[in-house]
C-alpha positions, 0 to 999 in steps of 0.5 A: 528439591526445594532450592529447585522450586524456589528457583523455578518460581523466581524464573517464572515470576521474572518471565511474567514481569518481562511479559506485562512489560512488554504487553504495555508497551504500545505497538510501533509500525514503522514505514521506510522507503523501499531500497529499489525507490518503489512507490509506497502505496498502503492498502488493503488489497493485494499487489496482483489487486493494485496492479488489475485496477492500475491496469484498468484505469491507465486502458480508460485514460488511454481510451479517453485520450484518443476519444478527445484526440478525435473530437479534436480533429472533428473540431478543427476540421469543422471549424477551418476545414475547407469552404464549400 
């Protein structure tokens, strides 16, 4: 029963040197490109988040493209539209 103890306290003291190594040791967070060739975007919010505000920003762009489109034409058309 001794032999048992001292071989179960060994096995512990192995187990707990094994555990303060590895609480030192500093963490590695490692950023690979993805294997489909997605871009990489870090963040805070979910994917569904990311894709609602991508959403919402390409809508404003294309309102804006057409809105300068517009004023464009109202442009042109001022400047060398036909003469009264």
């Amino acid at each position: 029963m001794e032999e048992w103890d001292h071989a179960r306290r060994e096995a512990e003291a192995i187990v707990e040197d094994h555990v303060a190594k590895a609480a030192m040791k500093p963490d590695v967070d490692v950023l690979m490109k993805s294997e489909e060739d997605h871009p990489f975007i870090p963040s805070t919010k979910s994917q569904d988040e990311l894709t609602q505000v991508y959403r919402w920003k390409a809508t404003g762009g294309l309102i804006l493209f057409v809105a300068g489109f517009g004023a464009l034409g109202v442009t042109l058309t001022a400047r060398f539209g036909p003469t009264p």
